[in-house]
ROKOL-999822 format. One record per residue (C-alpha): residue in three letters; x, y, z. Coordinates in steps of 0.05 Angstrom, whole numbers, plus 32768, in hexadecimal, padded with zeros to 4 digits. Layout:
<recs>
ALAXYZ
...
</recs>
This chain:
<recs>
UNK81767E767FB2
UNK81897E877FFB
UNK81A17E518021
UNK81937E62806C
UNK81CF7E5680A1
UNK81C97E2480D2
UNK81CC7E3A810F
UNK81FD7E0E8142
UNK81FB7E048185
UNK82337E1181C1
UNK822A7DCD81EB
UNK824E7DB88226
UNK82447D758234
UNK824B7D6A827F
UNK82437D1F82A8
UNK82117D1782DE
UNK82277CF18318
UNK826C7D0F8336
UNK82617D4C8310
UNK821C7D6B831B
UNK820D7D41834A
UNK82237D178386
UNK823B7CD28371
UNK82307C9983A1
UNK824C7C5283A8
UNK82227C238379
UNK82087BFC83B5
UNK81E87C4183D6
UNK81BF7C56839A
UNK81857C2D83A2
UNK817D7C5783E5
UNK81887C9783C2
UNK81497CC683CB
UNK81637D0883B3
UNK81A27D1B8387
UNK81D47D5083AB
UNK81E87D84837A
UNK822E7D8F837E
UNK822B7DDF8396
UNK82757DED8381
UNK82697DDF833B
UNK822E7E058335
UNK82567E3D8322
UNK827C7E2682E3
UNK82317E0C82C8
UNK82147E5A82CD
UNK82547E6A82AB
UNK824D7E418273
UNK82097E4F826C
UNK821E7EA28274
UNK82537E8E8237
UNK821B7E758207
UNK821C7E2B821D
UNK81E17DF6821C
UNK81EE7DC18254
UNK81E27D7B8240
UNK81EB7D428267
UNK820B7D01824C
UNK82097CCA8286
UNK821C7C85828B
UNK81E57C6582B8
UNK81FD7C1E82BD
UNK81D07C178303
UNK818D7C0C82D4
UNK81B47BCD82B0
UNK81D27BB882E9
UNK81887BB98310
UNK81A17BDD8347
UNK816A7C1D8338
UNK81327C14830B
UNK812B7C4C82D4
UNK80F27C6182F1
UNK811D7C708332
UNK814E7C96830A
UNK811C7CBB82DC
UNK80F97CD58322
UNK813E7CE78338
UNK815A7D0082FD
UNK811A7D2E82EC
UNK81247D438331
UNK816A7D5F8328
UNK815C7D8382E2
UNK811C7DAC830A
UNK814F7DC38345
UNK81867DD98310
UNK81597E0582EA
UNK813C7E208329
UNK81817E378335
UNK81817E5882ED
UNK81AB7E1682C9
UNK81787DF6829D
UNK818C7DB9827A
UNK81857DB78232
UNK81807D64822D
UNK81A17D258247
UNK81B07CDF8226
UNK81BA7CA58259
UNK81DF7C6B8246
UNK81B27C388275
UNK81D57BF0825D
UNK81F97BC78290
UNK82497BD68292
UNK82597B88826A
UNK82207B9D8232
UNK82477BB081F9
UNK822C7BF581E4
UNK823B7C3781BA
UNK821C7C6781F3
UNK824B7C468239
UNK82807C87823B
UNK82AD7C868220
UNK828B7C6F81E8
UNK82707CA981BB
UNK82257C8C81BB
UNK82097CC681E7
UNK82287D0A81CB
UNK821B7CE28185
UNK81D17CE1819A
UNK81D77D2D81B5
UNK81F57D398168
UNK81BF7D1F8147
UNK81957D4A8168
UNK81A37D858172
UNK81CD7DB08133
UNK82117DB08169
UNK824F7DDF815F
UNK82827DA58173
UNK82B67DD58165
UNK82AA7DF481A6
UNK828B7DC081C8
UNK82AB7DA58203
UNK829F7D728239
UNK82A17D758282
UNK82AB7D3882BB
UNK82CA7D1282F1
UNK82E07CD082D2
UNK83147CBE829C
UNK82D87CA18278
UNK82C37CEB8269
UNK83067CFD825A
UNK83097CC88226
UNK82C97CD18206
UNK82DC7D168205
UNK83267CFB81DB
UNK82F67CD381B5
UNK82CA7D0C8195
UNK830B7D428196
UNK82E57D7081C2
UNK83007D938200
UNK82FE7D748248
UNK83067D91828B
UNK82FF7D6A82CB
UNK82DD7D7D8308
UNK83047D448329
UNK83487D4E8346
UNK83647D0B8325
UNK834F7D1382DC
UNK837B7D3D82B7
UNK835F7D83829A
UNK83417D9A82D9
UNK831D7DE282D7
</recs>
C-alpha cells in the first residue's frame, strides 16, 4: 500500500502590533478607530509570500484582559486590518490571539509557545523553515523557544532584516 506524502507548509509567523501595524500606548487604544499598516514593511510580507510563505499572525492581546478594549473592539479592528492586507495582495492565512491579562498565567502570553503550538496543530507546518518575525524581545524569545528563525523589524532587537 501507498502511503501518500504529507504535504508541509512554509509559515512565517509575524506579530501584529509594531510589526504590521502601528502600536499605540495602552492608554490610547480604547480611542483607536482604524489600525495604520506599517507601509515600510509591506514589502518583506509580498516577499515572503513571493518565496512560498503563508503569513500567520501570533499576537499577544493583553488589552482584552486588562479591559482596556473589548474583543468585540479588537475583532472589528482586527477583521479590518486582514481585509486591507489582502486588498494589497498579502492575505493572511490565520491568527491566534493570546487575550488573558499580562499576571494570568498562560501557555499562549509570547513568549510562551501557546500560539504557534495552536498554529501547529492546525495546520501540517514545515517548522524547519519556519521563522518568526517582530518588534519585541518577547518574539525573539518565543522564536528561541520553538528553534525557529527570528528577524526584527525593530532597531533594538537583535536579528534585524
Amino acid at each position: 500500500m501507498c502511503k501518500e506524502k504529507r504535504q508541509y507548509m512554509k509559515v512565517a509567523f509575524l506579530d501584529r502590533d509594531g510589526t504590521i501595524c502601528r502600536d499605540y500606548p495602552d492608554q490610547d487604544w480604547a480611542n483607536v478607530k482604524h489600525l495604520e499598516i506599517i507601509e515600510q514593511h509591506l514589502q518583506i510580507w509580498q516577499r515572503l509570500i513571493e518565496q512560498g510563505y503563508q503569513l500567520i499572525i501570533v499576537s499577544n492581546q493583553y488589552l482584552i484582559g486588562e479591559a482596556i478594549i473589548s474583543r468585540q473592539q479588537f475583532e472589528t479592528l482586527h477583521q479590518e486590518l486582514l481585509q486591507k492586507l489582502a486588498t494589497m495582495g498579502i492575505p493572511i492565512l490565520d491568527t491566534f490571539v493570546c487575550p488573558h491579562h499580562r499576571d494570568d498565567i498562560c501557555d499562549c502570553h509570547k513568549p510562551g509557545t501557546g500560539l504557534v503550538e495552536q498554529a501547529q496543530a492546525k495546520y501540517d507546518i514545515d517548522m524547519s523553515e519556519a521563522l518568526l518575525i517582530g518588534d519585541s524581545i518577547n518574539d525573539y524569545q518565543l522564536a528561541e523557544r520553538m528553534n525557529i528563525r527570528f528577524l526584527s523589524v525593530a532597531p533594538e532587537v537583535e536579528h534585524r532584516i
